[in-house]
C-alpha positions as CSV (number, residue, x, y, z in Angstrom):
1,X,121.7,85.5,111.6
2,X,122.5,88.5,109.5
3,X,121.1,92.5,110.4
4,X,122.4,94.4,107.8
5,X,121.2,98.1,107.0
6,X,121.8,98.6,103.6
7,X,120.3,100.9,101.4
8,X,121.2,99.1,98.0
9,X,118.5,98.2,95.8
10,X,118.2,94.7,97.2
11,X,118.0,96.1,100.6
12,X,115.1,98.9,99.5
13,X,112.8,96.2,97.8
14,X,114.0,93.3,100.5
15,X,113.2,92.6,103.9
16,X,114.7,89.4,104.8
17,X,116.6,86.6,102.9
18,X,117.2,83.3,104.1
19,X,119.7,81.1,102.1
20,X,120.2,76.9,102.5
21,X,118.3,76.5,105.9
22,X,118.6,73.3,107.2
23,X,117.1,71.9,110.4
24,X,117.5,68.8,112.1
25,X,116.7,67.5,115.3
26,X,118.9,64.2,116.1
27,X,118.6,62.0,112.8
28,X,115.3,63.8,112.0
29,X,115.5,66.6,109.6
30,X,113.4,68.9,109.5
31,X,114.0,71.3,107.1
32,X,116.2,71.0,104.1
33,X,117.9,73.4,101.8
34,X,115.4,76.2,102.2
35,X,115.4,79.5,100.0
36,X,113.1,82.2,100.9
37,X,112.8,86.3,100.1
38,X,110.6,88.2,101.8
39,X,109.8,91.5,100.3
40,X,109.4,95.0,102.0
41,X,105.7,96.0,102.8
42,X,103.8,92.8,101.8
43,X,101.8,90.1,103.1
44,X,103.9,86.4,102.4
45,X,102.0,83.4,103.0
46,X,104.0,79.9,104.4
47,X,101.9,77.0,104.1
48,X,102.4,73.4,104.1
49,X,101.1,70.0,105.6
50,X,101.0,69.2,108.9
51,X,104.5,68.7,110.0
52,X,106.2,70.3,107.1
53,X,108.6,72.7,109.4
54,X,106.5,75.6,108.9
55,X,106.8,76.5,112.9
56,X,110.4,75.6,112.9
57,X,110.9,78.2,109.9
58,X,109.6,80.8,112.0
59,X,111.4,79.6,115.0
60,X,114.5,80.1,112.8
61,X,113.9,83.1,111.9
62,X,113.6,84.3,115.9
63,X,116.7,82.7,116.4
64,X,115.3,79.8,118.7
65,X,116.8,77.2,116.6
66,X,119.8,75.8,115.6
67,X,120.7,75.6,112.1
68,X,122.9,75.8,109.1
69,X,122.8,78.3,106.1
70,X,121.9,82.2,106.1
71,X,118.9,84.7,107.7
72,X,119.8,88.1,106.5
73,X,117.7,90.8,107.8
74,X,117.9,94.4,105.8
75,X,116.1,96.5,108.1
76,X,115.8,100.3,107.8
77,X,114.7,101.4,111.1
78,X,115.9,99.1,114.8
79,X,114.6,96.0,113.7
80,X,111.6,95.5,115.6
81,X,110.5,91.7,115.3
82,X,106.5,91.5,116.2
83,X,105.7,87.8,116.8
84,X,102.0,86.1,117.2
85,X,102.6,82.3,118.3
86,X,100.3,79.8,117.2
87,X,99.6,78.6,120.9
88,X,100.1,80.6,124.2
89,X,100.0,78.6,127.5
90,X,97.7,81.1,129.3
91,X,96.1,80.2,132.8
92,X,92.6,81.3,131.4
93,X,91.4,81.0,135.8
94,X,94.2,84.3,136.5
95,X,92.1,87.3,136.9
96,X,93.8,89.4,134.7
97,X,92.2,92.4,132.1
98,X,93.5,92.9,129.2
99,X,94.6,95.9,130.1
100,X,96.4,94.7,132.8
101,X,98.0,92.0,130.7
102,X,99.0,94.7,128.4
103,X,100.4,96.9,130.8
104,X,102.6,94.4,132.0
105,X,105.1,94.6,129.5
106,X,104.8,99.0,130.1
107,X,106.0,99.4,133.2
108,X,108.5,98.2,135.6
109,X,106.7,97.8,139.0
110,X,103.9,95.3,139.9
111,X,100.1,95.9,138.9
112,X,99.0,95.8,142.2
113,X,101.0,99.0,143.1
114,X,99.1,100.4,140.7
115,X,99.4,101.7,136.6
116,X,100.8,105.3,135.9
117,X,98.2,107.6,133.8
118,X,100.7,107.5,131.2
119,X,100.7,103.8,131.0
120,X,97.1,103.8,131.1
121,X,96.8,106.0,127.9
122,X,99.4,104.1,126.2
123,X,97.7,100.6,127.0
124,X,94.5,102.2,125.1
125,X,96.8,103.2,122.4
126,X,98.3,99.7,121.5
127,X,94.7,98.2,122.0
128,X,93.2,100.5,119.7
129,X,95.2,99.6,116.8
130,X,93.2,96.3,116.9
131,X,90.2,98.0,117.4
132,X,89.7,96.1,120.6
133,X,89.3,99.1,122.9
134,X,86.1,97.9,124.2
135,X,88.6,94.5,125.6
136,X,90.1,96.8,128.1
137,X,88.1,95.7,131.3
138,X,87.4,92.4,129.9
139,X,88.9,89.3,132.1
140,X,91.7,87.7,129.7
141,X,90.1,84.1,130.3
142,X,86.8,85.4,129.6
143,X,87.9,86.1,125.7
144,X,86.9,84.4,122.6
145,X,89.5,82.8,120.2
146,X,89.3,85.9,118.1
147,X,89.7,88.3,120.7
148,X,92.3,86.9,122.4
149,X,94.1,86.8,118.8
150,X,93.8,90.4,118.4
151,X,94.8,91.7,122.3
152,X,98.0,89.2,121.4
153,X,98.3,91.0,117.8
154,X,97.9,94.5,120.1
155,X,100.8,93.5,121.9
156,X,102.9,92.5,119.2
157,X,102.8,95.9,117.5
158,X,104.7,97.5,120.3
159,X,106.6,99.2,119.1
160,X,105.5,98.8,115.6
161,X,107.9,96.0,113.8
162,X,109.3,96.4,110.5
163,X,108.3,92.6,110.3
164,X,105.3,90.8,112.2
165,X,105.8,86.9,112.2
166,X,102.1,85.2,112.5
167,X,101.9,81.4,113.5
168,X,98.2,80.7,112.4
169,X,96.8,83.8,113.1
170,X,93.5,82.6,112.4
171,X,93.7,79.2,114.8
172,X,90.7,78.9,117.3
173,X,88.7,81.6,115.4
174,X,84.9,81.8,114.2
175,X,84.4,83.3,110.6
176,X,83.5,86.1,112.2
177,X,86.4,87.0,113.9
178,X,88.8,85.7,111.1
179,X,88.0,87.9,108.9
180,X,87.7,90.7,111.3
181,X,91.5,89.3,111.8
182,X,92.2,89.7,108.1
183,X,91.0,92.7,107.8
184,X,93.1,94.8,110.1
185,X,96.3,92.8,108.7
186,X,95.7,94.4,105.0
187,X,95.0,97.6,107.3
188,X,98.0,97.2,109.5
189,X,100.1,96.3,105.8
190,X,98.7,100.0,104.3
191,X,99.6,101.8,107.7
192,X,102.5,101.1,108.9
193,X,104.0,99.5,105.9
194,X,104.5,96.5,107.7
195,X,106.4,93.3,106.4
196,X,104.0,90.1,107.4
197,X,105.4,86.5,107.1
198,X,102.3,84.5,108.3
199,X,101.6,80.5,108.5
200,X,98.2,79.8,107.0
201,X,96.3,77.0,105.6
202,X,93.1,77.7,104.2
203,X,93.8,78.3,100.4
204,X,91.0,80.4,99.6
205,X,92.3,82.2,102.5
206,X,95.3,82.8,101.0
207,X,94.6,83.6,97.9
208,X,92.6,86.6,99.2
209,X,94.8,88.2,101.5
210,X,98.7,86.9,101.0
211,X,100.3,89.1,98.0
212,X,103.0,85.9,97.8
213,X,103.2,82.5,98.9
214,X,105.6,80.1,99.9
215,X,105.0,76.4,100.2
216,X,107.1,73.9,101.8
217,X,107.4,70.3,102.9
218,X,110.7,70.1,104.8
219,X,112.3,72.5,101.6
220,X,110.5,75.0,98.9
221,X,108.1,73.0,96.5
222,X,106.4,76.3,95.5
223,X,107.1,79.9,95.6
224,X,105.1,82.5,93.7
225,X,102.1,85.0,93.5
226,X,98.5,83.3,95.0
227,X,96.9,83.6,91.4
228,X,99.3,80.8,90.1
229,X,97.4,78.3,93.0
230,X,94.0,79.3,91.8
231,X,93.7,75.8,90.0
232,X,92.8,73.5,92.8
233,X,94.4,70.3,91.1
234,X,97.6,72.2,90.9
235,X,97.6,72.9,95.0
236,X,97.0,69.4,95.5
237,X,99.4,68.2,93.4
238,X,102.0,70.2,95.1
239,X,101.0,68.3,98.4
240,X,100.7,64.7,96.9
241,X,97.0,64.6,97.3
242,X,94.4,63.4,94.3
243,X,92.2,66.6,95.0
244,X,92.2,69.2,97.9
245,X,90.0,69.0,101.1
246,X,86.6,70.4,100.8
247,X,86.9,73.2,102.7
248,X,90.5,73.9,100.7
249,X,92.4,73.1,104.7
250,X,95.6,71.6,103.8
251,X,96.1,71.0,107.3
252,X,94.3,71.1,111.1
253,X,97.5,70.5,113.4
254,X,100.2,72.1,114.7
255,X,103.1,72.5,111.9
């Protein structure tokens, strides 16, 4: 893995490149030969069938996984990774707020002892930018699939990353939240700026909010702007299927 701060024109229009990434596991290969550009400011969409190596991609990219060929990052600032996992192993019966849970990763002394002003301020800070502020007193178990999607986004964004990484960001959410969810990512993307490499699955979805997408099945089979997936045939040819789900899923599991 490559951080380089360049400031030719590649590195001004590019974020990240990744170059002939393979993965495998034993025999099992998981990813072959990939290729993938991620440009500065936008929102890129990975999606795939279930099992296709999307996870491992991102893995990859964090540098939790072994493998050949090239990550390049060209960041301009201290390259700040933000990272939203698909699935958190949370005890849901700790009593914990989310302010609490927040202010964990603030200061350096246990909670019990207590939580400096300062901290406090700062915890309603990073929850604000998710527009979760009413969360703060709220028991962490006590949180709905959305919520607890957007106190984990909250945390991820400090300090703000020049590229957020989102593993199903919309996993375990009603419609409502969802789009509540997608709508402060496009915010998030005008603000800040911000790079987003996010796994997704609903196509419609996709097309809506992702300003390129990236499709793989253990390597590339498509890369290009959403509007070139607007025919449905052509998605499910892509995936080897005779037409797409109805509700345009291309996938319900874990990638």
């Amino acid at each position: 893995m490559l951080l380089e701060h360049k400031q030719d024109s590649l590195a001004q229009d590019t974020l990240l490149v990744i170059r002939g990434l393979s993965v495998s596991l034993g025999r099992n290969e998981i990813l072959a030969d990939v290729d993938l550009t991620v440009r500065r400011g936008c929102i890129h969409a990975l999606i795939g069938p279930n099992g296709a190596g999307k996870t491992t991609l991102i893995r990859s990219i964090l540098g939790g996984m072994p493998h050949v060929g090239t990550i390049r990052f060209f960041f301009h600032g201290d390259g700040t990774i933000g990272y939203v996992p698909q699935f958190l192993d949370f005890d849901r019966s700790v009593p914990i707020t989310v302010s609490d849970f927040i202010g964990l990763m603030l200061q350096d002394f246990p909670l019990f002892i207590g939580t400096r002003k300062t901290t406090r301020g700062l915890v309603q800070e990073i929850i604000s930018a998710t527009e979760c502020d009413h969360l703060m007193d709220r028991m962490m178990g006590g949180l709905s699939g959305g919520e607890f999607r957007r106190v984990l986004l909250a945390q991820a964004l400090h300090p703000v990353p020049e590229l957020l990484l989102l593993d199903e960001p919309a996993s375990n959410m009603d419609e409502v939240g969802t789009r509540q969810f997608e709508r402060l990512l496009v915010k998030l993307k005008e603000r800040h700026g911000l790079s987003i490499l996010m796994v997704g699955h609903d196509i419609q979805r996709i097309l809506a909010l992702a300003d390129h997408v990236t499709a793989i099945n253990r390597t590339v089979i498509f890369d290009g702007k959403p509007d070139e997936l607007e025919d449905p045939s052509k998605v499910a040819a892509l995936f080897g299927l005779s037409s797409l789900p109805h509700d345009s899923s291309l996938e319900k599991g874990p990638s």
